[in-house]
N, C-alpha and C positions, 0 to 999 in steps of 0.2 A: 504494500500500500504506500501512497506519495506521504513523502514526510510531513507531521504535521496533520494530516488527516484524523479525522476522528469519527468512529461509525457510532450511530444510535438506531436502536433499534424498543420497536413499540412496547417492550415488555420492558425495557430499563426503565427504573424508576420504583417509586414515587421519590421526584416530581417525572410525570410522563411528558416526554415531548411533544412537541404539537405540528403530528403531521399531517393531520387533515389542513390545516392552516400554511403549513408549508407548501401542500401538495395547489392547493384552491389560488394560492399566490402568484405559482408558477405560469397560471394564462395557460395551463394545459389540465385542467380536474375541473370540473363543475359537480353540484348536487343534481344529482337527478330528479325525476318525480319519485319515483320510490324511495329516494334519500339518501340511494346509495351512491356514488361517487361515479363520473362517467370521467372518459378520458377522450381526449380528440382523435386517437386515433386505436384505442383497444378499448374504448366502450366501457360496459359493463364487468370487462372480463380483465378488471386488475384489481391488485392488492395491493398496497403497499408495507413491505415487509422490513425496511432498514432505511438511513442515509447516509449519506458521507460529506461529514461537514471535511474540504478543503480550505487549505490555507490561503487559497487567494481566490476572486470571484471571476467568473467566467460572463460572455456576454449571453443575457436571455435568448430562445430560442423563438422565433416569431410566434404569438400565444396570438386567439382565435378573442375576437371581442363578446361575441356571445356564448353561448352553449349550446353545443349541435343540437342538444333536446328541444330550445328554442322554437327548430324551423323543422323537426319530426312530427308529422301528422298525425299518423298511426299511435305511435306512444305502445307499444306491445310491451316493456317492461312493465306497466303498471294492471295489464290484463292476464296475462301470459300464465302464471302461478297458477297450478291445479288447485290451491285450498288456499289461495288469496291472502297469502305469509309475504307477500312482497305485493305491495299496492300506493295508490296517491294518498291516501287517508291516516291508516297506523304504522306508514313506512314497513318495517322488517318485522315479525314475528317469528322470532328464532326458535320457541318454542314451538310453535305450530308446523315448522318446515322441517323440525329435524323429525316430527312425530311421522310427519307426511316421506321423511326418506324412510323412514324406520319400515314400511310398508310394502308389497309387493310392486305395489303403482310406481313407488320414487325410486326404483332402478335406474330409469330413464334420464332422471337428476344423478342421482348418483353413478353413472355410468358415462355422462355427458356432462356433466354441468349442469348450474338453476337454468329452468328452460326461459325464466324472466331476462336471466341474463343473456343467453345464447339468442334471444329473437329480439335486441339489441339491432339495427341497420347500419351500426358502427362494430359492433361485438362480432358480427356474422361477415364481413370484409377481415376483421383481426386473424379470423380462420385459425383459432388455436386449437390444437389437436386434441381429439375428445380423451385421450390418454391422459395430458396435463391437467384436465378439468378433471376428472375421477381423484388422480391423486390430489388435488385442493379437498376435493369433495368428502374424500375419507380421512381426512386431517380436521375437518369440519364437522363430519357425526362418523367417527370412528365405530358404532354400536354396530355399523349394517355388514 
């Protein structure tokens, strides 16, 4: 790693960092309607897992004035959800999704990814391989 650098990651702490804040700055993360975090060009289908504070700062990289969700029609992340654990109204219900993978039905999530995320018009160009989506998936509700 460059000299000087420093990694943080979401689990150091208390105090936690703020990377939702860091991420929303950079003119590349917006909130989505379900509340989860979209990216300009991988959609639905990130996470953010560490940073890397460098010692010196680099020039921004062209960030989008709006949020692609802005000029989305459809809006399929907020429909999409077999049992409506990701929608516009109570955001995430993490309890209600992981009951819903725990089931014969949420293979499909579980074997591919949230289908809220996946039918994403930015997520679905990202084309991340349904391999890398299982393995989040099972790091996520580990039970199934």
């Amino acid at each position: 790693m460059a000299d000087g650098a420093v990694t943080h990651f979401p689990s150091d702490g208390p105090p936690y960092d703020p990377f939702i804040a860091w991420a929303l700055k950079s003119g590349r993360f917006w909130q989505s309607p379900t509340g989860m975090m979209v990216h300009d060009t991988a959609g639905l289908m990130i996470s953010i897992r560490g940073a890397i504070r460098l010692p010196r700062t680099f020039a921004a990289s062209q960030a989008l004035e709006t949020s692609p969700c802005d000029s989305c029609e459809t809006r399929p992340c907020v429909t999409a959800c077999p049992v409506g654990a990701l929608n516009a109204v109570s955001f995430y219900d993490v309890p209600k999704c992981k009951a819903y993978l725990d089931t014969p039905a949420g293979g499909d999530c579980m074997s591919k990814g949230c289908l809220a995320r996946r039918l994403c018009p930015i997520s679905i160009q990202f084309d991340r391989p349904d391999a890398q989506s299982a393995f989040h998936m099972r790091a996520f509700n580990p039970r199934t």
